[in-house]
Residue, then its C-alpha position, 0 to 999 in steps of 0.5 A: x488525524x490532527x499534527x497533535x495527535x500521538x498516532x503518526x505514520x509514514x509511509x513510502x512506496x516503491x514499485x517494480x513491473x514484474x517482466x518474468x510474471x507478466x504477458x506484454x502482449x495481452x495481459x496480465x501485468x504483474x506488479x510489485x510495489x514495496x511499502x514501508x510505514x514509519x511510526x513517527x509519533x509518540x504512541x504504539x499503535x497497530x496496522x489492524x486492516x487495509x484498503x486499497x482502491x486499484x483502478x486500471x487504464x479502463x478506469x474500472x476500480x477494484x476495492x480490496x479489504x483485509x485484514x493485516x497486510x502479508x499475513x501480519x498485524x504489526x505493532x508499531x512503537x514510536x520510531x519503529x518502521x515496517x516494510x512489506x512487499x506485495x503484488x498487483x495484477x493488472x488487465x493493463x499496463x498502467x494503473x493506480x493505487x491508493x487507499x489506507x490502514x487501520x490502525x489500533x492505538x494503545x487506548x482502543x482508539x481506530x485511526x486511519x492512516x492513508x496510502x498516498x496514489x502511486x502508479x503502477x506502470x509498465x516500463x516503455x522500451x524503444x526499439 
């Protein structure tokens, strides 16, 4: 998406290793990770889709899509933001993710916006 274009997001990720939800010993490794995407351009658009790509420590890759995210396909107008929070079980104790949404533009127009990696990593304690 060109910097001219009206349609443009951002979006920010947090994660969080879920302690209670996961087995340290043998897996799975539960995660959460919390995202929040910003409309900073000038023209409403909607998150249609999503995709994610999520590869464990083995590097064996899971390709998720769906529509929405959470159950919602929200309606973003220019400075408006959504956040949501969802979860990623892993075999392994590290992994990645990354991916994109489809959005709906106020025309009919798909547009793509990317989900930038980030990790997903269980937290080292020293004993």
């Amino acid at each position: 998406m060109s910097s001219d274009s009206p349609y443009q997001f951002e979006v920010r990720v947090s994660t969080q290793f879920l302690d209670e939800q996961s087995d340290k010993d043998k897996g799975p490794y539960v995660f959460a990770y919390t995202i929040e995407i910003e409309n900073v351009g000038t023209a409403t658009a909607q998150l249609v889709s999503r995709h994610w790509i999520i590869t464990d420590a083995y590097k064996i890759v899971q390709e998720i899509r769906g529509d929405g995210v959470v159950g919602e396909q929200p309606t973003l107008k220019p400075g408006q933001m959504f956040q949501y929070t969802s979860g990623c079980p892993l075999p392994t104790p590290v992994g990645t993710m990354k991916g994109d949404y489809t959005f709906v533009g106020e025309g009919g127009e798909q547009f793509q916006v990317e989900v930038p990696e980030f990790m997903l990593s269980m937290p080292r304690v020293l004993h």
